[in-house]
Wavefront OBJ file of the C-alpha trace (Angstrom):
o trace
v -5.491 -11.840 -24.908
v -3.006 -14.719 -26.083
v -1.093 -16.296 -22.878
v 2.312 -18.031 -23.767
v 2.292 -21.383 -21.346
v 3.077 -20.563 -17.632
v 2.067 -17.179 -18.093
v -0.713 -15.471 -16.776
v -2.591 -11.826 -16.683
v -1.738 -9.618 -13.582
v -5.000 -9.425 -10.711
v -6.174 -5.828 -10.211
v -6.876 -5.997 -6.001
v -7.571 -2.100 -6.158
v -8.333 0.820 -7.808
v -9.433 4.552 -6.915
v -8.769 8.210 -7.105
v -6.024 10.760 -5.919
v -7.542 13.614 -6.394
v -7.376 13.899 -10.527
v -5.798 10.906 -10.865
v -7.192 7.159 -11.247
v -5.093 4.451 -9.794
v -4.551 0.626 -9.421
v -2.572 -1.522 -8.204
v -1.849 -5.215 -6.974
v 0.725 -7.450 -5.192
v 4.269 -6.713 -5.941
v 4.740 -10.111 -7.154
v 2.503 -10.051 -9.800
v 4.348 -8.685 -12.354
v 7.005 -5.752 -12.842
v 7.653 -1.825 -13.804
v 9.390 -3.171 -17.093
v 6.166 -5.135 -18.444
v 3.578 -2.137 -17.509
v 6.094 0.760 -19.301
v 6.091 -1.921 -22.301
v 2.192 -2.142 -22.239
v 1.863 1.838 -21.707
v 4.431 2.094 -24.493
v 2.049 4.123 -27.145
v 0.916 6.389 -24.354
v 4.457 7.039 -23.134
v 6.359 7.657 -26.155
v 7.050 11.686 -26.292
v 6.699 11.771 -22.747
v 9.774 12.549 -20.167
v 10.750 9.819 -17.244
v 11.904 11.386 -13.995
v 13.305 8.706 -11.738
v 12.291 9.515 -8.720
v 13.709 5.828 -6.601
v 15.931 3.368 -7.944
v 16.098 0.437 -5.884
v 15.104 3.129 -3.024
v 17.627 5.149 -3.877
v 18.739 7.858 -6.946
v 19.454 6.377 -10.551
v 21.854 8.798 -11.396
v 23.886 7.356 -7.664
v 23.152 3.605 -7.649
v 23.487 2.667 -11.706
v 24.406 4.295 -14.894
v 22.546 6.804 -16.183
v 21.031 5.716 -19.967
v 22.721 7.836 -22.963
v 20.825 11.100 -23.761
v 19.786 11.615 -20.000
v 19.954 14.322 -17.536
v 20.277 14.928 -13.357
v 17.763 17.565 -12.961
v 17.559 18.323 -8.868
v 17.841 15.044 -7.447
v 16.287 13.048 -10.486
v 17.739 11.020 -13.537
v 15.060 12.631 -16.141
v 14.743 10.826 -19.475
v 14.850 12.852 -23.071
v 11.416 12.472 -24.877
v 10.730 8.899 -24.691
v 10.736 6.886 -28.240
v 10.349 3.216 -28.864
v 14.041 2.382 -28.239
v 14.172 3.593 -25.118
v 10.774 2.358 -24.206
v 11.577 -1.397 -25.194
v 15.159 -1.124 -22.971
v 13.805 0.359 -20.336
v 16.150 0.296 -17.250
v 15.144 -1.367 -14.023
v 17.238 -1.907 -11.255
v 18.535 -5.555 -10.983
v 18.518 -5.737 -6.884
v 14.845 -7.030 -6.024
v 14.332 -6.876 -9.994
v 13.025 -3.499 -9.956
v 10.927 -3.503 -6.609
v 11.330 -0.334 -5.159
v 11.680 1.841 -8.482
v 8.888 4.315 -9.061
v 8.715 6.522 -12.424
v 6.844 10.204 -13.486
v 6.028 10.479 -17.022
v 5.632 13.916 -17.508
v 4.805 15.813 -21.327
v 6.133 18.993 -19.982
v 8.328 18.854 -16.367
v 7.102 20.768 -13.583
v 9.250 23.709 -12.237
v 10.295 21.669 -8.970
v 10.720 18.106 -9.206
v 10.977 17.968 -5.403
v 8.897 14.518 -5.699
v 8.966 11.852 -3.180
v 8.441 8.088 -3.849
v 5.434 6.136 -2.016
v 7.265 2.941 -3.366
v 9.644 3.352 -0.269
v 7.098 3.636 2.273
v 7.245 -0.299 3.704
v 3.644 -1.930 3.994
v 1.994 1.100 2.251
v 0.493 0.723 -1.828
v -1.511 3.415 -3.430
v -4.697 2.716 -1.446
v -3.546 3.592 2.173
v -1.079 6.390 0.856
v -3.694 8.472 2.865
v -2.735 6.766 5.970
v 0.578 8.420 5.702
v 0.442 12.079 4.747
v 0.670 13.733 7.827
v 3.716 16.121 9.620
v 6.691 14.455 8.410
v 5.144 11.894 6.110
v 4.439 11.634 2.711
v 1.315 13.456 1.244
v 0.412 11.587 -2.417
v -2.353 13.250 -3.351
v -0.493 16.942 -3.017
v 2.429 15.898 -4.602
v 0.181 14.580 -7.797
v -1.936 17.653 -7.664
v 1.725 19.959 -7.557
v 3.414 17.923 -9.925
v 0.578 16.926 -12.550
v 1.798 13.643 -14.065
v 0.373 12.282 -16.888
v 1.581 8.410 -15.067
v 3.275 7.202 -12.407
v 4.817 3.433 -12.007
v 5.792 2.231 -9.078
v 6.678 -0.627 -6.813
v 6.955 -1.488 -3.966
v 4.357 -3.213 -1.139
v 2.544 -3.013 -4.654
v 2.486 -2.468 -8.243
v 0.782 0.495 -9.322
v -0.128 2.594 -12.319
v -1.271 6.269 -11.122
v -2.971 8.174 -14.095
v -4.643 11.261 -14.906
v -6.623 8.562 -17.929
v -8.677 5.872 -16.311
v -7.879 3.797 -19.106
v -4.001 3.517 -18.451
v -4.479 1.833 -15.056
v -6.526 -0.827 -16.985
v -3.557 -1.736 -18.355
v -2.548 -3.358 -15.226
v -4.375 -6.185 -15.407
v -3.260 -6.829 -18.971
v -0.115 -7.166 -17.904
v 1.542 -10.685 -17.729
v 3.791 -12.484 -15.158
v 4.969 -15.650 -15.097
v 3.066 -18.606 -13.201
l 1 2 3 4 5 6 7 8 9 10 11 12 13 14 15 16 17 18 19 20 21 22 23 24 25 26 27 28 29 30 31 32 33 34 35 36 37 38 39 40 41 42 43 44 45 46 47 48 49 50 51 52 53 54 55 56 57 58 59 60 61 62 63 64 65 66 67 68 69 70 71 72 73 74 75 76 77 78 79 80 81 82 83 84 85 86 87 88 89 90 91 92 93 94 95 96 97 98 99 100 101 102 103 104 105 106 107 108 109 110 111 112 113 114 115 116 117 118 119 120 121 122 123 124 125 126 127 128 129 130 131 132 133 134 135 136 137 138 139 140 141 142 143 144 145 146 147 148 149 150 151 152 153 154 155 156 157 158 159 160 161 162 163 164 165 166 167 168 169 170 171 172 173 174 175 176 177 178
């Protein structure tokens, strides 16, 4: 991979399963939601976006809602995603996108009730475990309702959550500035 100067790749710190789904992740400063939906872009495009935080709160309440989409429940959802709106892909501008977490979906679920980890303060992918109990937030259900084909998050972390291995190795392809 060709670096431009002060540039470097994202570090992988973790990885695992959620059930179906393969995951990784690393610090929250170590790159952003914008550069991993440009390097997922190929396995993205004809998929649908459902917003599920923006800036730990709703899209469709805290910005403006990109032309084409939809509220649908209590989610800005995308139209099928093409390269446009893949290469201008919104992020909110408090924290520069921390807190924003994304479902790509090929065909929505019937209830996009979904909850964002990227909220939970102090908790990434790997200890989402820790926090799925009465009143908490239960990951791995919500991925095995839901059936995404990726998630892309931040918050305590980065993530990529994906039902192909391959897609969280895009992670550490990802660049950030040095």
């Amino acid at each position: 991979m060709q670096l431009k100067p002060g540039v470097r790749p994202t570090v992988v710190v973790a990885k695992g399963r959620v059930g179906r789904h393969h995951w990784a992740e690393t610090p929250s400063d170590e790159g952003g939601i914008r550069a991993v939906v440009h390097s997922l872009r190929d396995r993205l495009c004809g998929l649908r976006a459902v917003s599920v935080s923006w800036d730990s709160g709703k899209l469709h309440e805290l910005g403006n809602l990109p032309g084409g989409w939809t509220v649908e429940g209590q989610h800005a959802v995308s139209p099928a995603l093409d390269e446009a709106s893949l290469e201008s892909w919104p992020q909110s501008h408090c924290n520069s996108g921390r807190y924003d977490e994304w479902y790509f979906f090929r065909t929505l679920p019937a209830d996009l009730a979904l909850q964002p980890l990227c909220n939970w303060y102090g908790i990434g992918v790997e200890r989402a475990g820790e926090i799925a109990f009465p009143g908490g937030f239960d990951l791995a259900a919500q991925l095995e309702r839901t059936v995404p084909e990726v998630v892309i998050g931040e918050g305590t972390t980065l993530f990529v959550i994906a039902l192909d291995e391959s897609a969280c190795s895009t992670l550490e392809g990802v660049a950030c500035a040095t």
